[in-house]
C-alpha positions as CSV (number, residue, x, y, z in Angstrom):
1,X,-8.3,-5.8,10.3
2,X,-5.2,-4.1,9.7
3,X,-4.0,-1.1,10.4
4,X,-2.3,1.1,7.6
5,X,-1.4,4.7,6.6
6,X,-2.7,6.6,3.1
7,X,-0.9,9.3,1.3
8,X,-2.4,12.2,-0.1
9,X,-0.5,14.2,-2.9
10,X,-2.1,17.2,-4.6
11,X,-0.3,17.2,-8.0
12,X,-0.6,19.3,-10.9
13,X,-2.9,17.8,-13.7
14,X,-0.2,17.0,-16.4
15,X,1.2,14.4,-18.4
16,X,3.6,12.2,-16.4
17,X,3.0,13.7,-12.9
18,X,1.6,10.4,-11.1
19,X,4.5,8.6,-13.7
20,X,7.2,10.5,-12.0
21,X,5.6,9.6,-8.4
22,X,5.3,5.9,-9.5
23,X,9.2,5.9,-10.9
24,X,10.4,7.4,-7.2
25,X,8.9,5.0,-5.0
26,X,9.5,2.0,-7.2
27,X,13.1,2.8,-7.2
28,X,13.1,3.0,-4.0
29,X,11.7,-0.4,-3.6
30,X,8.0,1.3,-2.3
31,X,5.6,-1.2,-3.3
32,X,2.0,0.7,-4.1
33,X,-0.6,-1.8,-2.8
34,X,-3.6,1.0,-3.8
35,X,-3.8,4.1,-5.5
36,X,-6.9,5.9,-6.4
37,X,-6.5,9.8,-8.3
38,X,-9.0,12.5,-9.3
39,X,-8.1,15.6,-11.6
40,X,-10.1,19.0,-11.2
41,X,-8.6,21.6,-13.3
42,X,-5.3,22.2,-13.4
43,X,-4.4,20.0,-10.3
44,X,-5.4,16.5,-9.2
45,X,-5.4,14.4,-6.1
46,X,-3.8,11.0,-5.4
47,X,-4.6,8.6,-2.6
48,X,-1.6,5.8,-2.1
49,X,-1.7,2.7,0.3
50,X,2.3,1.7,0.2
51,X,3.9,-1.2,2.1
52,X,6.7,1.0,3.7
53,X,4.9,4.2,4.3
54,X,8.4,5.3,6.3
55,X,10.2,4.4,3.2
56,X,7.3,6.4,0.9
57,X,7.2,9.9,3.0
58,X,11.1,9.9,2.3
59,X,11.0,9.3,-0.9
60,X,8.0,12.1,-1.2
61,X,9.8,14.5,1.3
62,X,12.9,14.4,-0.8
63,X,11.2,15.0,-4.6
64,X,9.8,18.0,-2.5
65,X,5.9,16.8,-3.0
66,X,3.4,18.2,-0.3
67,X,1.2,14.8,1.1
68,X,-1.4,14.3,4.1
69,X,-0.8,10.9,5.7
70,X,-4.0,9.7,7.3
71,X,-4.5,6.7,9.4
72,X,-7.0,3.9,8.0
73,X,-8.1,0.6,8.3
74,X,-7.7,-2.6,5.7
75,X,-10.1,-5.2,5.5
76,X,-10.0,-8.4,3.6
77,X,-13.4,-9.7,2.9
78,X,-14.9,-12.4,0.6
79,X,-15.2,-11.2,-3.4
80,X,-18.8,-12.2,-3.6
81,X,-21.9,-9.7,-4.1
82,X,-23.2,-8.2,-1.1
83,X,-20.1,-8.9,1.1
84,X,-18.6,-4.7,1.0
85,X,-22.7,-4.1,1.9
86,X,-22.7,-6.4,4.7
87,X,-19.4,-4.9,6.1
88,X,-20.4,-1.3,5.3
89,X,-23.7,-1.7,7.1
90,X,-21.8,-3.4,10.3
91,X,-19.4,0.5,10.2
92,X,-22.8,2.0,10.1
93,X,-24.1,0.5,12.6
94,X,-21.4,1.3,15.2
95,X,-21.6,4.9,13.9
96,X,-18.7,4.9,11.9
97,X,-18.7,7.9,9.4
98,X,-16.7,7.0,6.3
99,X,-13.8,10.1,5.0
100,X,-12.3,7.9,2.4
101,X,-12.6,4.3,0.7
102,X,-10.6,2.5,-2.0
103,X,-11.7,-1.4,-2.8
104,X,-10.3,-3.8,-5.0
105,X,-10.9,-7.3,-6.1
106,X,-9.8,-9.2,-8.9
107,X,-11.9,-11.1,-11.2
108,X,-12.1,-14.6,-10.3
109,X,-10.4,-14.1,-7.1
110,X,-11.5,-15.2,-3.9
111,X,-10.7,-12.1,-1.4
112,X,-11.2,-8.3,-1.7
113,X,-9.4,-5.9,-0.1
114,X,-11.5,-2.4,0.8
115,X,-9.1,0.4,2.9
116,X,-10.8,2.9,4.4
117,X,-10.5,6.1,6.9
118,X,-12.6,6.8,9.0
119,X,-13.6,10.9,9.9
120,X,-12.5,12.1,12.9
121,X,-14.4,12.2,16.5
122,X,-13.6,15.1,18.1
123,X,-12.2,14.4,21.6
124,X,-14.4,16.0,24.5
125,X,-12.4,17.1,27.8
126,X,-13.7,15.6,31.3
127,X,-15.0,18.8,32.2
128,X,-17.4,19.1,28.8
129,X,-18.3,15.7,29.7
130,X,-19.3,15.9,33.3
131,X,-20.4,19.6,32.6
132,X,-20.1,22.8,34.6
133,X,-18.8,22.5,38.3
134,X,-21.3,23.4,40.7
């Protein structure tokens, strides 16, 4: 496992818009290892793993774009049917509640790669968990 970061950038839903985010990072030598995107409407949303994500929120924070960076997780497992259920199960099991999830494998190849995040577990103070003082 391997720890990683993903980008989130609301864009409007036009011709070129994920083009012009491509062009910046890949002139600044950001290599996109995942992207997934949805449009709704007018806008859309893009979800980027990158392999300098210091290098990346530059790059975004100087073409002025708004992003969420979220902490998540990167998993190589085998590309062979049943291996993201068996993996997926093992997260369920441990009670692991699933925010986001890109996977990827090529065909033919050997390994797949699945990123995910995970939601967050809200953080409970000694007193909540020892409850009230007597």
């Amino acid at each position: 496992m391997a720890k990683t970061k993903v980008l989130t950038i609301t864009i409007q839903n036009q011709p070129g818009a994920l083009a012009a985010i491509a062009k910046a990072l890949g002139s600044a030598k950001v290599n996109i290892l995942a992207l997934s995107g949805t449009a709704q409407g007018a806008a859309g949303t893009v979800h980027l793993v990158v392999e300098d994500a210091k290098r990346a929120k530059k790059v975004l924070d100087e073409a002025k774009l708004v992003y969420q960076e979220t902490g998540a997780e990167q998993h190589e497992l085998a590309n062979k049917p049943g291996a993201l259920a068996q993996h997926l199960e093992k997260l369920a099991a441990k009670g692991v509640n699933l925010s986001s999830i890109h996977a990827t494998a090529v065909k033919g190849g050997k390994k797949a790669v699945v990123v995910y995040t995970v939601e967050a577990q809200p953080k409970v103070g000694e007193a909540e968990a020892t409850g009230p003082a007597a």
